[in-house]
PAVO-528568 format. One record per residue (C-alpha): z, y negated, x; residue in three letters. Coordinates in nm, 2 decimals. Layout:
N
VEXLUM       pz       py       px   code
VEXLUM        Z        Y        X    Ala
...
This chain:
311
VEXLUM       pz       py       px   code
VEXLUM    -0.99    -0.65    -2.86    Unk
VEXLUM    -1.20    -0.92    -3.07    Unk
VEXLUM    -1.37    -1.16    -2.83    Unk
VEXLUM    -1.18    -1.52    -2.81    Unk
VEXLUM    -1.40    -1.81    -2.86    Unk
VEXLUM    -1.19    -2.02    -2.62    Unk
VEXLUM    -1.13    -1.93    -2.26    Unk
VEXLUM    -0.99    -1.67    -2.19    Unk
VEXLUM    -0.99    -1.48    -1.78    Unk
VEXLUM    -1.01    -1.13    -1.96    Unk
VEXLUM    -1.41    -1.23    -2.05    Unk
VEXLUM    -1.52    -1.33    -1.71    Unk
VEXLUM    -1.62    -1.04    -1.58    Unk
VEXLUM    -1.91    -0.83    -1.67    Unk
VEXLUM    -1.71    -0.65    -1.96    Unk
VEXLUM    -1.42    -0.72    -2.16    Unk
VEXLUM    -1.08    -0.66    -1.97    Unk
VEXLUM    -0.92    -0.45    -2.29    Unk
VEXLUM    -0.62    -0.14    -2.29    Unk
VEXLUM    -1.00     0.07    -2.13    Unk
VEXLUM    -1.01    -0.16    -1.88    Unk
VEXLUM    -0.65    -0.15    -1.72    Unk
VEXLUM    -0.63     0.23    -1.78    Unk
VEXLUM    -0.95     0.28    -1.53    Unk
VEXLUM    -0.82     0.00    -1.33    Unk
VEXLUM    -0.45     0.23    -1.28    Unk
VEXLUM    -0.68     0.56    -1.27    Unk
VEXLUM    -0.89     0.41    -0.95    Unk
VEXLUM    -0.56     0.26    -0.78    Unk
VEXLUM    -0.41     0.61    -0.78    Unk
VEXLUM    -0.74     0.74    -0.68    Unk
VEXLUM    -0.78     0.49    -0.39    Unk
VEXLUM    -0.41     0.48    -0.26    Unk
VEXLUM    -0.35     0.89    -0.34    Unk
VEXLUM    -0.60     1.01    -0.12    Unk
VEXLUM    -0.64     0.75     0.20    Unk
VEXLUM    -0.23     0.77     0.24    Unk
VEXLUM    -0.27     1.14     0.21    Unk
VEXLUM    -0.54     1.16     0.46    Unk
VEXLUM    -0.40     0.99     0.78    Unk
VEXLUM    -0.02     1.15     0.70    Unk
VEXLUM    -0.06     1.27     1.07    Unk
VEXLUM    -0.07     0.91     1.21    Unk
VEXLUM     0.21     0.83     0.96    Unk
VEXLUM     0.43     1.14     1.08    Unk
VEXLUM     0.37     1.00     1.41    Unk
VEXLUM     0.48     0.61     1.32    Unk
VEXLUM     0.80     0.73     1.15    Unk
VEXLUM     0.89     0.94     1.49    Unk
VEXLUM     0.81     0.66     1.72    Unk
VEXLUM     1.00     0.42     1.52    Unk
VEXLUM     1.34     0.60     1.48    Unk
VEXLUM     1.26     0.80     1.83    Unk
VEXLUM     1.13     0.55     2.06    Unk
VEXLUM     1.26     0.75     2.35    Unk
VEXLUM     1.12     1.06     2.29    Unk
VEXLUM     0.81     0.96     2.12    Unk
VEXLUM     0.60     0.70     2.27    Unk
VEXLUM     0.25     0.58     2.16    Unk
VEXLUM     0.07     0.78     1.90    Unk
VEXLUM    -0.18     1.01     2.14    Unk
VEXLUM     0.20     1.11     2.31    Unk
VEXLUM     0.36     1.12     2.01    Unk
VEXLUM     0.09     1.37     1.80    Unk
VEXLUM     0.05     1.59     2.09    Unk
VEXLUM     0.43     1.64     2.13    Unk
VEXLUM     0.47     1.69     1.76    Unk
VEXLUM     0.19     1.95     1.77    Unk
VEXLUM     0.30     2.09     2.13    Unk
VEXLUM     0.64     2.13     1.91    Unk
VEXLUM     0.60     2.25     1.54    Unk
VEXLUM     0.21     2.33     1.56    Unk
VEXLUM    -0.03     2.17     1.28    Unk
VEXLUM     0.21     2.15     1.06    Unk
VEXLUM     0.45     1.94     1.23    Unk
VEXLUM     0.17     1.65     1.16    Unk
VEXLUM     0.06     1.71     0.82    Unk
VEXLUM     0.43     1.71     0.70    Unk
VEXLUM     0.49     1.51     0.44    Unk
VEXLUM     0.18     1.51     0.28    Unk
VEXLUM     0.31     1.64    -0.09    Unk
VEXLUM     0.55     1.32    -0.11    Unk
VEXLUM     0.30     1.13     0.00    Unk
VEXLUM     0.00     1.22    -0.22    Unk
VEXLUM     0.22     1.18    -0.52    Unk
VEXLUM     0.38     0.87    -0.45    Unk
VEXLUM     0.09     0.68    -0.33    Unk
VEXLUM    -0.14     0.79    -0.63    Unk
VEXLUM     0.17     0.67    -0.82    Unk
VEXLUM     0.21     0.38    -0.66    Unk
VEXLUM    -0.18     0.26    -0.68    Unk
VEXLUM    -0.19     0.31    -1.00    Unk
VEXLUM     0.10     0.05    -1.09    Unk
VEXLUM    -0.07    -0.15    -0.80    Unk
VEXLUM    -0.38    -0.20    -0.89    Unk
VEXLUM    -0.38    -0.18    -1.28    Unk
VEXLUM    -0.11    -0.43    -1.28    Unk
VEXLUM    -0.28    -0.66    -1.09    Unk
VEXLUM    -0.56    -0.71    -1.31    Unk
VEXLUM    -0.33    -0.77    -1.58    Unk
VEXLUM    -0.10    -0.97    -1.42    Unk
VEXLUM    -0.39    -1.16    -1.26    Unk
VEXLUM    -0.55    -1.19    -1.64    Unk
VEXLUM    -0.21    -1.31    -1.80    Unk
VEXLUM    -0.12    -1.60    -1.51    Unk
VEXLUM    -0.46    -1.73    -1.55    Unk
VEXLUM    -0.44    -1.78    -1.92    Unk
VEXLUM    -0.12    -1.90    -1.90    Unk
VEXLUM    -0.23    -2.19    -1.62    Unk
VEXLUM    -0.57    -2.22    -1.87    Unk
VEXLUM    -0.92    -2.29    -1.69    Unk
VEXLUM    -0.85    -2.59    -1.48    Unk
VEXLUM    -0.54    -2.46    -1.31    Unk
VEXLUM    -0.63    -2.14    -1.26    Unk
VEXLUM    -0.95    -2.23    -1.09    Unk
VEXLUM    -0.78    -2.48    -0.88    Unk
VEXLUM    -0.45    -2.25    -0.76    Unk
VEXLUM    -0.67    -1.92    -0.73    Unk
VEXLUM    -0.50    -1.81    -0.45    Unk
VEXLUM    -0.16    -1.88    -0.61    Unk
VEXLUM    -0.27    -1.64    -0.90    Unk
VEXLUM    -0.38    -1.40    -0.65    Unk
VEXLUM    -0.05    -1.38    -0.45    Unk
VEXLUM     0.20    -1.39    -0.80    Unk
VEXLUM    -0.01    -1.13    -0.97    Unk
VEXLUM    -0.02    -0.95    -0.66    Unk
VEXLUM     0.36    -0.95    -0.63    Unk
VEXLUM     0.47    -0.88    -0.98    Unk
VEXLUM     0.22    -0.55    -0.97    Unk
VEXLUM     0.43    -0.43    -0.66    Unk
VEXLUM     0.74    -0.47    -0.82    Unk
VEXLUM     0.69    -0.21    -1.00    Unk
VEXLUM     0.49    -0.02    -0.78    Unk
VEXLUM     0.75     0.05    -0.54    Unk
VEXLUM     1.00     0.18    -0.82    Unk
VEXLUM     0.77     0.43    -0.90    Unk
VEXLUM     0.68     0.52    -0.55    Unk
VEXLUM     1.08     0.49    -0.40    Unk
VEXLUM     1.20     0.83    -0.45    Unk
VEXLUM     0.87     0.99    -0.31    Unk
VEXLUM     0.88     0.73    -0.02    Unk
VEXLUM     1.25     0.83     0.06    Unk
VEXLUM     1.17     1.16     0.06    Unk
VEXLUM     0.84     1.17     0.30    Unk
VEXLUM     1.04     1.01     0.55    Unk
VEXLUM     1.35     1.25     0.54    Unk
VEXLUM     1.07     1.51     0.61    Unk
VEXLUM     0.86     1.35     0.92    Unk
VEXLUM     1.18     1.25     1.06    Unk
VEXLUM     1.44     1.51     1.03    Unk
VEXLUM     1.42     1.77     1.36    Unk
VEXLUM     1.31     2.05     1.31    Unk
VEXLUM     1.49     2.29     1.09    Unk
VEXLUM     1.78     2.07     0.97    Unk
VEXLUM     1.52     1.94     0.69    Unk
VEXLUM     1.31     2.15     0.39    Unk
VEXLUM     0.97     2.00     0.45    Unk
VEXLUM     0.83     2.21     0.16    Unk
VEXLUM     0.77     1.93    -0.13    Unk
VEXLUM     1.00     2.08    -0.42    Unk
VEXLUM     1.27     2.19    -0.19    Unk
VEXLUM     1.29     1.85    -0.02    Unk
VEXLUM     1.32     1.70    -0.34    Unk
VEXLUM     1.63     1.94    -0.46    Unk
VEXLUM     1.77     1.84    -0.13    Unk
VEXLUM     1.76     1.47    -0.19    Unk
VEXLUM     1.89     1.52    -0.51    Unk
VEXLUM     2.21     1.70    -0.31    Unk
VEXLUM     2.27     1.46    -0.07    Unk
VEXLUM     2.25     1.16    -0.31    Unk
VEXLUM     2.57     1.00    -0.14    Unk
VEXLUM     2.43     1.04     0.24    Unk
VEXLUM     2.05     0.97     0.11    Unk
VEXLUM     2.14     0.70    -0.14    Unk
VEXLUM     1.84     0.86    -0.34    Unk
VEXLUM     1.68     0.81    -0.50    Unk
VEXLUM     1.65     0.42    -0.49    Unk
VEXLUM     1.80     0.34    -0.13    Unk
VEXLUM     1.51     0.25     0.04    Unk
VEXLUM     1.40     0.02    -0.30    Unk
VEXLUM     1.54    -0.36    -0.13    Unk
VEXLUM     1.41    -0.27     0.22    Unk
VEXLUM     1.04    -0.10     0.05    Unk
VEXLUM     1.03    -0.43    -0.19    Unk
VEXLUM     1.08    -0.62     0.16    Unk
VEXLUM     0.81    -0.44     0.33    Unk
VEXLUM     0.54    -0.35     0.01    Unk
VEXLUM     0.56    -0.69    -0.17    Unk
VEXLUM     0.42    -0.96     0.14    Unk
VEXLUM     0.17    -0.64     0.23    Unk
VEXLUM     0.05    -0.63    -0.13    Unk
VEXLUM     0.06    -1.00    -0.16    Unk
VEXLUM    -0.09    -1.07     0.18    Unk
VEXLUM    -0.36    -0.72     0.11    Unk
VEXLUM    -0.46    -0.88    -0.22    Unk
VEXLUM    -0.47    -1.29    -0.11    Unk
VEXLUM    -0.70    -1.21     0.18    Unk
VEXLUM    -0.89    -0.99     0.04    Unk
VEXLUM    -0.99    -1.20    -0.24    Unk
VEXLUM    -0.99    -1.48    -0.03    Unk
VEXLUM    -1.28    -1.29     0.23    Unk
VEXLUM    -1.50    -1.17    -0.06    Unk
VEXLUM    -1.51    -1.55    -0.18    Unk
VEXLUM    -1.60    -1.64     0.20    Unk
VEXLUM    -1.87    -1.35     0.18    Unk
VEXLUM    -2.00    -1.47    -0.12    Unk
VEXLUM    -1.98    -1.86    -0.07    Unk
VEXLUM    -2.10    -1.84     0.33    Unk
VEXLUM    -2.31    -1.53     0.38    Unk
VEXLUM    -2.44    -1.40     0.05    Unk
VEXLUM    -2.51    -1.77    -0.13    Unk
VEXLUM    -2.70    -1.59    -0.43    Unk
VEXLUM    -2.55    -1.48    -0.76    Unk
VEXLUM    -2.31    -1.20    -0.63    Unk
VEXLUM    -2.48    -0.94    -0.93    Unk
VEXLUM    -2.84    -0.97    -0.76    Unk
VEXLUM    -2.70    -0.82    -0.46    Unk
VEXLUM    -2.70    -0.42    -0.44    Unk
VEXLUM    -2.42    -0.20    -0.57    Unk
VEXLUM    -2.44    -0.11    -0.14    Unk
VEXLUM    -2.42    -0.47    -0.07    Unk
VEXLUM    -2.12    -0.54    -0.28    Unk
VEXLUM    -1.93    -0.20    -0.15    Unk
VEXLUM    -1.98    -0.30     0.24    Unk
VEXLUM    -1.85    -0.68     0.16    Unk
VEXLUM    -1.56    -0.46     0.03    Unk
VEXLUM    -1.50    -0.29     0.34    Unk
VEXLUM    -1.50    -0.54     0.56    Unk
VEXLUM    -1.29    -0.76     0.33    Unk
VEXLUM    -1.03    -0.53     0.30    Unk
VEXLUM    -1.03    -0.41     0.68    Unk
VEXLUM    -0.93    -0.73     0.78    Unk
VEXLUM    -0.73    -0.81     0.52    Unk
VEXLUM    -0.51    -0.46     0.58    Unk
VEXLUM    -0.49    -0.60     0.97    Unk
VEXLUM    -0.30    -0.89     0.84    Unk
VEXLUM    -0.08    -0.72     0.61    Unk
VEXLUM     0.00    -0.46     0.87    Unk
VEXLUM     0.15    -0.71     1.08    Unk
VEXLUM     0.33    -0.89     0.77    Unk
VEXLUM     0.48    -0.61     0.68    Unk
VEXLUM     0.59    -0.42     0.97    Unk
VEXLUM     0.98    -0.51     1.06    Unk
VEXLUM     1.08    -0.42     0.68    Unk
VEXLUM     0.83    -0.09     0.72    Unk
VEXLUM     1.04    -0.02     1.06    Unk
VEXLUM     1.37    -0.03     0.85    Unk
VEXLUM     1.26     0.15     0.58    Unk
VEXLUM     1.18     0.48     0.88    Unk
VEXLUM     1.56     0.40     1.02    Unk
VEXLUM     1.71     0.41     0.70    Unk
VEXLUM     1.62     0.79     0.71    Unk
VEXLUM     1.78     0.85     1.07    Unk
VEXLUM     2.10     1.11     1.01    Unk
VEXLUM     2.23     0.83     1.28    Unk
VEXLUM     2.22     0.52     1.06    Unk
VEXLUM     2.42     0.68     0.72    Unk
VEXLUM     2.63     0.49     0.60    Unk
VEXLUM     2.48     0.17     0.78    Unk
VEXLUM     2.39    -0.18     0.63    Unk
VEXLUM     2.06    -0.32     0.70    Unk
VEXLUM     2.23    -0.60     0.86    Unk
VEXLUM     2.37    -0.40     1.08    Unk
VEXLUM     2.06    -0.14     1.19    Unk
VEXLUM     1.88    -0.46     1.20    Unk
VEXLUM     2.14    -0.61     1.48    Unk
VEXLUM     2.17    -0.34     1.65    Unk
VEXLUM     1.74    -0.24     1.71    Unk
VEXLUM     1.69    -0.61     1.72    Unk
VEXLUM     1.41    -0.78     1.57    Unk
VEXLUM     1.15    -0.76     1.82    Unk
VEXLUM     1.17    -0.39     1.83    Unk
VEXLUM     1.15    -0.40     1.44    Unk
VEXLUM     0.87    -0.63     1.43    Unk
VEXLUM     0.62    -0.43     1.75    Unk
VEXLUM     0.72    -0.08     1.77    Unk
VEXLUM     0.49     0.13     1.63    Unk
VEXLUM     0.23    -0.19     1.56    Unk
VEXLUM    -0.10    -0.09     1.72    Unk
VEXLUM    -0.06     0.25     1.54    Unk
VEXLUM     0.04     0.11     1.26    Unk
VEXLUM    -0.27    -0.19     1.26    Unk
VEXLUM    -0.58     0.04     1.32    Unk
VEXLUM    -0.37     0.28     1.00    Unk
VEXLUM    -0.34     0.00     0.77    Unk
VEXLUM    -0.70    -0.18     0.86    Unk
VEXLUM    -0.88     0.16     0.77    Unk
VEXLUM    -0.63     0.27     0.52    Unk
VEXLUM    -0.67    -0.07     0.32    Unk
VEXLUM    -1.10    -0.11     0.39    Unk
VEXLUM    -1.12     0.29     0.24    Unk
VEXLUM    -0.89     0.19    -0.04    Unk
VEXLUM    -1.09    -0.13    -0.16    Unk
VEXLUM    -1.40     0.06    -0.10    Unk
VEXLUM    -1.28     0.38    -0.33    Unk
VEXLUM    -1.14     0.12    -0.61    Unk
VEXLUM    -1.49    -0.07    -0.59    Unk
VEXLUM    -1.68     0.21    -0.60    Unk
VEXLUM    -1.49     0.36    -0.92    Unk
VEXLUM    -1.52     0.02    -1.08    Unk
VEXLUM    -1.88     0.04    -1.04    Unk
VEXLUM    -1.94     0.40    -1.12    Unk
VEXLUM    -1.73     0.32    -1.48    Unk
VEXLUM    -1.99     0.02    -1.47    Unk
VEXLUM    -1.68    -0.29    -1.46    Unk
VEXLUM    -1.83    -0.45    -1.15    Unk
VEXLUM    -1.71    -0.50    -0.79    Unk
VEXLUM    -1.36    -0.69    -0.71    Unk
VEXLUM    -1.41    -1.06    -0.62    Unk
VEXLUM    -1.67    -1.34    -0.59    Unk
VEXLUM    -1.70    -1.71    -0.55    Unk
């Protein structure tokens, strides 16, 4: 990539943002999303059950010591091959596209604009990398929740035979894009509203707290404003997010084949959609989110491209 003499939001940063740049961008997404949705499938496996089970499993102490009580450590780590795989894949679309979304939208607004509607940038880049995030990450979505929420022994919960047995029941499942309208619903205000605030803190961080230039502060410094940032900025998306993330563990229910949304949606009500599950789901997200911006920051570092953000 020659270096433009005009402006141009791919020579901003501290290097150039070339075909290098997005490739280590997507290899730290899957990196930071693979590992951290890995990690707490246990509080997942619990989520899923108390959403589709609310009378059987109720708050996430209960509901872990029940599922351990009844299918032993494994019962809480199932799961964890669909969702390893699908998150790495998903981060990778997530976070590489968003750089390059984010790059192209600003040139196209030009310098003015783009400084001006920065956080409108933020939340269409944002949105457009989730798009195709969440194609890539449907099938293994649809197929971690048929495992953490089928009872025991009506469901293969090893990884490859799971899969085969999505494939079978394509017509009951609707795999393996089903869940894609309801996972759009739920992944593309979390990504927008993940991505908005967190950009949005860092430039409070770094305008408020941390006046001077943000590259005289410590690589330990940058990391812990991107911790923070993202903590609270993975609260806020949790709670965005949470009716369509509801929907997208009752679409799995044996109960509700053959059912709309609409009408799963009428019949839980949208109250139930929007709060059960919630706390679980808030102090999951919030860490999940913090680690993730942390991980990414710290590979961007490490491959010397600079922390995420500023004024």
């Amino acid at each position: 990539m020659s270096v433009s003499t005009k402006w141009d939001a791919r020579y901003l940063g501290p290097v150039p943002h070339d075909t290098s740049y997005y490739a280590k961008c997507m290899l730290g997404g899957a990196l930071a999303c693979g590992f951290t949705h890995a990690g707490i499938t246990p509080l997942d496996v619990a989520k899923c059950n108390m959403q589709v089970n609310p009378q059987k499993y109720v708050g996430t102490g209960a509901s872990l010591k029940l599922l351990l009580k009844e299918e032993g450590s494994r019962g809480i780590w199932k799961g964890f091959g669909p969702t390893f795989v699908g998150y790495s894949l998903q981060g990778m679309f997530k976070y590489g596209l968003y750089e390059f979304f984010k790059d192209t939208y600003m040139n196209a607004a030009g310098e003015e604009l783009s400084e001006k509607y920065k956080g409108a940038i933020w939340l269409a880049g944002s949105s457009s990398a989730e798009f195709f995030a969440d194609i890539a990450l449907c099938p293994l979505e649809m197929t971690k929740v048929k495992i953490q929420t089928s009872p025991t022994g009506t469901f293969p919960v090893p990884f490859g035979a799971a899969l085969s047995e999505m494939n079978k029941l394509k017509v009951e499942t609707r795999f393996p894009f089903g869940s894609l309208v309801p996972l759009w619903s739920r992944q593309i205000p979390y990504t927008m509203a993940k991505f908005f605030f967190f950009e949005k803190i860092v430039q409070m961080f770094y305008t408020h707290v941390f006046t001077n230039p943000k590259d005289s502060y410590s690589k330990t410094t940058q990391l812990g404003v991107t911790f923070a940032s993202g903590y609270i900025a993975g609260v806020v998306s949790a709670i965005v997010s949470h009716p369509a993330d509801s929907m997208v563990s009752l679409l799995g229910k044996a109960e509700n084949k053959g059912k709309s949304i609409g009408t799963i949606a009428g019949e839980v009500g949208f109250a139930t959609l929007a709060t059960k599950g919630l706390s679980t789901r808030v102090v999951m997200i919030g860490t999940l989110t913090g680690f993730q911006w942390w991980i990414y920051d710290s590979f961007k570092a490490t491959m010397g491209m600079g922390t995420t953000g500023g004024k």
